[in-house]
C-alpha positions in Angstrom: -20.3 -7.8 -21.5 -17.3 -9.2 -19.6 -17.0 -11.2 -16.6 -15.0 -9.6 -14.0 -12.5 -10.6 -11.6 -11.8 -9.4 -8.0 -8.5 -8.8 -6.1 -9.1 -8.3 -2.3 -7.1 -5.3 -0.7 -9.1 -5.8 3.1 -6.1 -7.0 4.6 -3.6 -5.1 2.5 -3.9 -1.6 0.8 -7.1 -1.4 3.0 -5.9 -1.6 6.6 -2.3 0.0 5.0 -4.1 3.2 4.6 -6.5 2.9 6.7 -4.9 1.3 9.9 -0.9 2.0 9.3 -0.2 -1.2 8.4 -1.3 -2.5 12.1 -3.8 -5.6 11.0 -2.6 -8.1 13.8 -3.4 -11.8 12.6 -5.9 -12.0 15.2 -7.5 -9.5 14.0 -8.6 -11.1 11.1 -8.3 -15.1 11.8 -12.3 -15.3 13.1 -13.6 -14.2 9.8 -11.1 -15.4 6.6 -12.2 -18.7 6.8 -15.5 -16.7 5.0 -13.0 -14.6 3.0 -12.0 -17.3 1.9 -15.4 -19.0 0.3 -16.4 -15.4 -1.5 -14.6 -16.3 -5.0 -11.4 -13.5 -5.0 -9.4 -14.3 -7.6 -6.5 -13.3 -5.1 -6.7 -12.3 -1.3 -3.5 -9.8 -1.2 -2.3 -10.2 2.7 1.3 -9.2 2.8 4.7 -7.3 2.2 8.0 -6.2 4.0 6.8 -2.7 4.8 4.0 -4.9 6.7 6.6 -7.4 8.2 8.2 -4.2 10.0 5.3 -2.6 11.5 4.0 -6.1 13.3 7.5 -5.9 14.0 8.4 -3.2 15.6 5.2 -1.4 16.8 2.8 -4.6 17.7 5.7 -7.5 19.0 4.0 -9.8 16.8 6.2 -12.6 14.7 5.4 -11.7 11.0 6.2 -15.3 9.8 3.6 -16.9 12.2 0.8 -14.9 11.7 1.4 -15.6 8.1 1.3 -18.5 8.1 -2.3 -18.7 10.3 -3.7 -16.5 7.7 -2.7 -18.6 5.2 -3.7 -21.6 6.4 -7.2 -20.2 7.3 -7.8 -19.6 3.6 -6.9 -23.2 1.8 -8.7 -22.4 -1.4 -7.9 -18.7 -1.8 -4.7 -17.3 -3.4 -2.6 -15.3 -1.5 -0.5 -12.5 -3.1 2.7 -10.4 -1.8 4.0 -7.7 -2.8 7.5 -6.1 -3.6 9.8 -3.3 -4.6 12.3 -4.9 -6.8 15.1 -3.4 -5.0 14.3 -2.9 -1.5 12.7 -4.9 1.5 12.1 -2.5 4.1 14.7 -0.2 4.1 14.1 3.1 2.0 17.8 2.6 1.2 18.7 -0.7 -1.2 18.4 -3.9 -0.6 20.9 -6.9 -1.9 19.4 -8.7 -5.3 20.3 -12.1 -3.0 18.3 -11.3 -0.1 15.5 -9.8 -2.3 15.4 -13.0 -3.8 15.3 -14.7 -0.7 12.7 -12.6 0.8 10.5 -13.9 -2.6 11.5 -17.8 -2.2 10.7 -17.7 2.0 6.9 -15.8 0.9 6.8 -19.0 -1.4 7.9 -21.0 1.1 4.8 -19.8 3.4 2.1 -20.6 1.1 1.7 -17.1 -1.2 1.1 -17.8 -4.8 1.0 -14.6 -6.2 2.7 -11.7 -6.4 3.0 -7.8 -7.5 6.0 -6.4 -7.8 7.2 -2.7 -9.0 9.6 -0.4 -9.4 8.9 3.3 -9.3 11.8 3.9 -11.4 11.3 0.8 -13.9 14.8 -1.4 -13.2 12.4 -3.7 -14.9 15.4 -6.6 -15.8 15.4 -6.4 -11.7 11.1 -7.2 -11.9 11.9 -10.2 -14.1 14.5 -12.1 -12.3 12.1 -11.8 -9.0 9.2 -12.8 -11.8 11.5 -16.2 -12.5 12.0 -17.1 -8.6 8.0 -16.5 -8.0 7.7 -19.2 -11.4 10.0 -21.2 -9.2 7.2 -22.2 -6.8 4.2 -22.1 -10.3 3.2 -18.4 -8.6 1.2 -15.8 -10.6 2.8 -12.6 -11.2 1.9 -9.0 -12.0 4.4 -6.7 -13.3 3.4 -3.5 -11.6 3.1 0.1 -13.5 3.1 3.1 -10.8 0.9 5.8 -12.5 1.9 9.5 -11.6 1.1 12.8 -13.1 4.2 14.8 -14.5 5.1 16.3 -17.9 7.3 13.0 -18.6 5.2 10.8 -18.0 3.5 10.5 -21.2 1.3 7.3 -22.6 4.3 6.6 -24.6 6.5 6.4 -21.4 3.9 4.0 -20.2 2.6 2.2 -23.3 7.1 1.5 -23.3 6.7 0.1 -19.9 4.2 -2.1 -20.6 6.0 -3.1 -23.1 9.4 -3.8 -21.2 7.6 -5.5 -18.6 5.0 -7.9 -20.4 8.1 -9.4 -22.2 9.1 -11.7 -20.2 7.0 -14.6 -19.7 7.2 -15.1 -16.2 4.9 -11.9 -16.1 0.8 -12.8 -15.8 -0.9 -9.9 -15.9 -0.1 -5.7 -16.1 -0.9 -4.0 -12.7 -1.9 -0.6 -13.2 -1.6 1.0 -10.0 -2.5 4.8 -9.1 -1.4 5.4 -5.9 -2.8 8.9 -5.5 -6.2 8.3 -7.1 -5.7 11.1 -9.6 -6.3 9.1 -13.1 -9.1 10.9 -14.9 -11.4 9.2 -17.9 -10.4 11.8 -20.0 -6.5 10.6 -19.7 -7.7 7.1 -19.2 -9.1 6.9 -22.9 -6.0 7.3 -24.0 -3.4 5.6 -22.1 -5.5 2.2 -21.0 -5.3 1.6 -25.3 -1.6 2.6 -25.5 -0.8 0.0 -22.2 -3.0 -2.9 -23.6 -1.6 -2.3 -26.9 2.0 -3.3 -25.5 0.6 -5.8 -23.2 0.7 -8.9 -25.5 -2.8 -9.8 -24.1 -1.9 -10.2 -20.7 -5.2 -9.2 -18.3 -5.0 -5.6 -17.2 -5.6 -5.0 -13.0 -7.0 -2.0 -12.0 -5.9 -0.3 -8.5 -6.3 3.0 -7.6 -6.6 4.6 -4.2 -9.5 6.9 -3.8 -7.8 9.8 -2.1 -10.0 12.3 -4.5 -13.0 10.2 -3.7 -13.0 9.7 -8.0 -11.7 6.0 -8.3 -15.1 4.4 -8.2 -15.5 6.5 -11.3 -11.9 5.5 -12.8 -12.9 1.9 -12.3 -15.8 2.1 -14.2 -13.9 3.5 -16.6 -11.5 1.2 -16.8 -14.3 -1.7 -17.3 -15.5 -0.1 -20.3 -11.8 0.2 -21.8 -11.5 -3.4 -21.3 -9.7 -4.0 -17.9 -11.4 -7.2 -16.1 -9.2 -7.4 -12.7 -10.2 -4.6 -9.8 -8.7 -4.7 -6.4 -11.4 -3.7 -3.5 -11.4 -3.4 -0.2 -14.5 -4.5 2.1 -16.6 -1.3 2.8 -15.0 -0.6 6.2 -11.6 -0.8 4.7 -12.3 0.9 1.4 -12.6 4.5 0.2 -10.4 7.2 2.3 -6.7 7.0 1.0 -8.2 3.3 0.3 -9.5 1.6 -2.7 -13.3 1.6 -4.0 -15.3 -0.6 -2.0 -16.2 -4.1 -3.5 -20.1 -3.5 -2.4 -20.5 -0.5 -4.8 -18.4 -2.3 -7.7 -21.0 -5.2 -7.7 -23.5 -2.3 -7.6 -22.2 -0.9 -10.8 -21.2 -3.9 -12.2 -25.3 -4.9 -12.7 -25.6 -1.3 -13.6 -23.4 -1.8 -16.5 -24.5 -5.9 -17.2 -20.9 -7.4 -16.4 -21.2 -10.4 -14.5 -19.0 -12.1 -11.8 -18.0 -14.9 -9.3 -18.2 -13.0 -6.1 -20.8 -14.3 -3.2 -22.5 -11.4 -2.3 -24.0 -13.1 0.2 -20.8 -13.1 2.5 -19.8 -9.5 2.0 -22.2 -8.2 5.1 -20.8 -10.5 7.4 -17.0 -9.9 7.0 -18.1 -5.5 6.9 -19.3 -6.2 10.1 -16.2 -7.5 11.4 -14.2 -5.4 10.2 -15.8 -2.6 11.3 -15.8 -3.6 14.8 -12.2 -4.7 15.1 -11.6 -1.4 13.7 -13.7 0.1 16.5 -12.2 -1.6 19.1 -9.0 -0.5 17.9 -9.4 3.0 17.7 -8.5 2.5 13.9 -10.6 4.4 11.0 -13.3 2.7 9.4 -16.0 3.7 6.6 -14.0 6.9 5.1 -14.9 9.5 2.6 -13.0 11.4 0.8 -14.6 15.0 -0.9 -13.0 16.1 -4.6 -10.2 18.0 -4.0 -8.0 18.4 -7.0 -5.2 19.7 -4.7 -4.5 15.9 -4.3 -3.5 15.7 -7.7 -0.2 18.3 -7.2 1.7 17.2 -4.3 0.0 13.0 -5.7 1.5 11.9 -1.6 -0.2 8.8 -1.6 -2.4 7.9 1.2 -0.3 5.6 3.9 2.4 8.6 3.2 -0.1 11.5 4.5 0.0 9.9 8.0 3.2 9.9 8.2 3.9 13.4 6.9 1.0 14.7 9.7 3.3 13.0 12.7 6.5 14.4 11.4 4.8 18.0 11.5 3.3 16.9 15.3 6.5 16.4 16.4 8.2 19.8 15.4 4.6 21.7 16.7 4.3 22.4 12.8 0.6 20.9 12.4 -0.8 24.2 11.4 1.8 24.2 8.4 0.7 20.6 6.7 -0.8 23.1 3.2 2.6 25.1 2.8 4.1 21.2 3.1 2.5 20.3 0.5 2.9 22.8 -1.5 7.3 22.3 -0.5 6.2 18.5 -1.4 5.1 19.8 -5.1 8.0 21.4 -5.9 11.0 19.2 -4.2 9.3 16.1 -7.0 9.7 18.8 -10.1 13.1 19.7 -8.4 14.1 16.1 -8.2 12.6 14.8 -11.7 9.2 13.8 -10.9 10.0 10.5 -9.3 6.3 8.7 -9.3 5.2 9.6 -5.5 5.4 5.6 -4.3 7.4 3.9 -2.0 10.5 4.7 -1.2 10.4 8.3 -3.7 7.2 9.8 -2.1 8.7 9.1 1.6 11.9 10.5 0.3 10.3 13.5 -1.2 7.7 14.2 1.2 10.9 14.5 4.3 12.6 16.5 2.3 9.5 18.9 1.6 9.2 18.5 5.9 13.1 19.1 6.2 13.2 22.4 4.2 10.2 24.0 6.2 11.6 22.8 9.4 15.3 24.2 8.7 13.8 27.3 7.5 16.5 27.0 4.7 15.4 24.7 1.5 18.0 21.9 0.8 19.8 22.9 4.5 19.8 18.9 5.5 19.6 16.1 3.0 19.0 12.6 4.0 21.5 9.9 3.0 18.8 8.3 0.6 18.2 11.7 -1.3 21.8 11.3 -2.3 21.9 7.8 -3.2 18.8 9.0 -5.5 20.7 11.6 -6.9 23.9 9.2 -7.6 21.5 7.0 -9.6 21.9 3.8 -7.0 17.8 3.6 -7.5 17.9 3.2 -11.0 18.0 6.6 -13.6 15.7 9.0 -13.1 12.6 10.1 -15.1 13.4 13.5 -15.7 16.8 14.9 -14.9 17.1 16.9 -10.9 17.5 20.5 -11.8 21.2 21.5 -11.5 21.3 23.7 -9.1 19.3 21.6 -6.8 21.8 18.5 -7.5 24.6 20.8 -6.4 23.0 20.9 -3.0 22.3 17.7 -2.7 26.4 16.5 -4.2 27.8 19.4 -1.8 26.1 18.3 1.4 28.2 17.3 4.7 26.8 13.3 4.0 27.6 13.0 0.3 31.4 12.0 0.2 30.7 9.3 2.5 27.7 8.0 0.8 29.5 8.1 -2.4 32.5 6.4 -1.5 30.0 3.7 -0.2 27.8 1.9 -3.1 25.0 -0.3 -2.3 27.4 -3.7 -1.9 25.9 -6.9 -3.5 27.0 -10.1 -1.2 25.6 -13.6 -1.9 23.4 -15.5 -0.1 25.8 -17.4 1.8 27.7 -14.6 2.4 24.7 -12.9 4.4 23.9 -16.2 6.2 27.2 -16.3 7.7 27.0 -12.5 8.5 24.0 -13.1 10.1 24.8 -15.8 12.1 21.9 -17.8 10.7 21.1 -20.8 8.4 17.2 -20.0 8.2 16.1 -17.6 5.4 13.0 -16.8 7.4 15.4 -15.5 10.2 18.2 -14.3 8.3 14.9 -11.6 6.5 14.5 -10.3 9.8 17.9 -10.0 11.2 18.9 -8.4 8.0 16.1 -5.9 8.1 14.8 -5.2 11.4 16.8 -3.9 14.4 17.9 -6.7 17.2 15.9 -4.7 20.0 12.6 -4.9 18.1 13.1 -8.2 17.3 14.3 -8.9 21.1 10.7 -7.5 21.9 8.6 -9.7 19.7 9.9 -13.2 20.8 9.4 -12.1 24.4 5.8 -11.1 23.6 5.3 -14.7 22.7 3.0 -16.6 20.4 0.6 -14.5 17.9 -2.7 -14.2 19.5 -5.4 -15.3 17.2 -8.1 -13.9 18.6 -8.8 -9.6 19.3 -10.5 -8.5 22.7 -13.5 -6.7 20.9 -14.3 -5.1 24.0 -17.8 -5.1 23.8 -20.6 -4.6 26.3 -23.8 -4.2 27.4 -23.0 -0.5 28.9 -20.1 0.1 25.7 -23.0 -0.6 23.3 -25.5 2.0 24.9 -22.9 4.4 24.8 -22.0 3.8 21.6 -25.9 4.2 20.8 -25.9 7.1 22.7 -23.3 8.5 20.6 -25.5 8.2 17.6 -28.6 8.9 18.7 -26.5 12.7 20.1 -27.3 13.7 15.9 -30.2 12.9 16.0 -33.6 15.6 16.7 -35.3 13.5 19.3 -33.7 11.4 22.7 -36.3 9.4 24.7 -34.6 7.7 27.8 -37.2 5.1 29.4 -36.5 3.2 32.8 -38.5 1.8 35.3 -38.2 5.1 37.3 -37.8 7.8 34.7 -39.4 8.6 31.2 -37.5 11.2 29.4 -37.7 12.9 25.9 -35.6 15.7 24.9 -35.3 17.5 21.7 -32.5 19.6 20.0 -33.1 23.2 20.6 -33.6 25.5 16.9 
């Protein structure tokens, strides 16, 4: 038997998929203090797709409700994540500012990080590996699991490989973003990845979009991985990860132990739950087995987005037949694994050529800088005739003629206008007007309005009660039972 470690997505892959990325420090300040005594191994809390959302759609300084969080979890580690080559932008982002975005999460008190690369530029993971080592950080060299014909255990086991190598790398994430890793494959590749692993501790992450990672996860326990990254039940399950409740659960089934007081886990599913309430946010989420997940593999934070692109051309009705279009664009394009930025990419493309009427009719500028190889190569190569489109649309000369540029530090500090890294991040990768907005919304509230009630609660009782056979209403005046009619 093994003793088992925990990573905690709540605040992270949990209210990302769950809540688009719209957790407001205050939100979470009155209960992390008891996050923070339940014995995580890491509590993962941030990353720049994150930083633009408080951004832009709540006002809210990213920088200074980090730093609360932080600060309301002294003996907890707290991990950020990465793409190697990007911050942000679906485009590229300098290796300077990358590696300043790394140092300034440093700066603010995380001490651990994943970072990935859906196309493996994995001499890019390890020099943002070294700066993390910079500040004695943990790191976890991230492997994005997809289905496709080329992505073979070998590719992987080659990966794992690549990326345990360097010894700035602590453990090997294995991360399945659309939940579609079977036991059947698992037995196979988990061996091949460890083998190449040179003993580093395997994580486990897998969102449970086909309602089948609980299964994965016990899976991988029995294969021999010991880190899992759960969510509190509120925040787990859905396009989220298994919840932390039901791995305990199995975890006696199956005789592992653990560190984890259990004793804390009802409270902090209670508040989640009702600042998810209160927000109008999902909570508690369910997903039935649908193995139609596993051919378009659009991971879960991605299938909002795809529903409000389809909204907003009155196309609703036509989210199957875009999902079948998001199937074939990723063979069409070499079966990038469906993570950020590729299964954005693909997915708007897939929207795009239903839209247009006419497949490959408009093709946004990062499909080309995908096809020029400005990512990194690609896994498989784009079919020919669909890389002629792409190369012989209006945008392509210009994008072309215009590499991603690589300026130094200093260079982007006097572009800028700005000696402060934390500053320079945000002027670099958010628009002036959004950021305009935030500092005049002021300081980071730390607390939430739950807006609760005496009358709220009865309605909310009401609610419930509405499935129920029997109502019985009983007032000083009035005695009332009514049943549901056969």
């Amino acid at each position: 038997m093994a003793h088992i470690e925990f990573v905690d997505e709540t605040m992270r892959d949990g209210q990302q998929s769950l809540w688009g990325m719209r957790m407001q420090a205050g939100m979470a300040l009155p209960i992390t203090p008891t996050i923070d005594q339940v014995g995580f191994r890491v509590v993962d809390l941030t990353g720049s797709s994150l930083f633009e959302v408080l951004i832009r759609h709540c006002s809210e300084n990213p920088w200074e409700g980090l730093d609360l969080l932080v600060q309301s979890m002294p003996n907890s580690r707290i991990r950020g994540g990465m793409r190697s080559n990007a911050s942000v932008t679906f485009g590229v982002t300098p290796d300077s500012l990358m590696d300043a975005w790394m140092r300034q999460l440093c700066v603010h008190g995380c001490r651990s990080f994943w970072i990935y690369d859906v196309l493996f530029n994995i001499d890019k993971m390890h020099r943002l590996a070294k700066v993390a080592k910079g500040f004695d950080a943990e790191v976890a060299g991230a492997i994005m699991f997809t289905l496709s014909p080329v992505h073979t255990d070998a590719y992987y086991a080659d990966k794992s490989d690549k990326i345990s190598a360097s010894p700035d790398i602590d453990t090997i994430l294995f991360y399945d973003t659309a939940g579609v890793l079977t036991p059947d494959r698992m037995r196979t590749l988990f061996p091949a990845v460890m083998a190449k692993a040179r003993g580093k501790p395997i994580e486990f992450h897998s969102n449970n979009i086909l309602g089948a990672s609980a299964i994965a996860y016990v899976e991988a326990l029995k294969l021999g991985v010991t880190i899992l990254h759960t969510a509190s039940r509120p925040m787990a399950n859905g396009p989220s990860v298994p919840s932390t409740e039901v791995m305990l659960s199995n975890l006696a089934a199956l005789g592992h132990t653990h560190g984890l007081n259990e004793a804390l886990l009802p409270p902090i599913a209670e508040h989640f739950e009702k600042v998810g309430r209160a927000a109008g946010f999902l909570v508690n989420q369910m997903h039935e087995y649908d193995l139609f997940h596993a051919r378009h593999q659009i991971p879960g934070g991605m299938m909002g987005t795809l529903k409000a692109q389809l909204a907003q051309h009155n196309m609703s009705d036509k989210l199957p037949e875009v999902l079948e279009e998001t199937a074939r664009v990723r063979r069409e394009l070499g079966y990038p694994g469906m993570a950020t930025p590729f299964s954005q990419l693909v997915g708007t493309l897939a929207v795009l050529n239903m839209v247009s009427g006419k497949r490959y009719a408009v093709i946004p500028d990062e499909v080309i800088q995908y096809a020029a190889g400005y990512y990194g190569s690609t896994v498989a190569p784009i079919e020919p005739d669909v890389l002629d489109k792409i190369m012989s649309a209006p945008r392509a000369k210009e994008v072309l003629a215009n590499p991603p540029e690589q300026p130094t530090i200093e260079e982007l500090r006097k572009r800028y206008g700005t000696d402060d890294d934390d500053e320079l991040i945000l002027r670099a990768l958010v628009p002036e007007p959004d950021l305009k907005r935030m500092r005049e919304a002021g300081a980071v509230k730390r607390d939430f309005a739950l807006f609760s009630s005496p009358e709220l609660e009865q309605v909310r009782k009401l609610m419930t009660l509405a499935k129920s056979a029997y109502v019985e209403i009983k007032s000083s005046e009035l005695n009332l039972t009514m049943s549901r009619a056969v």
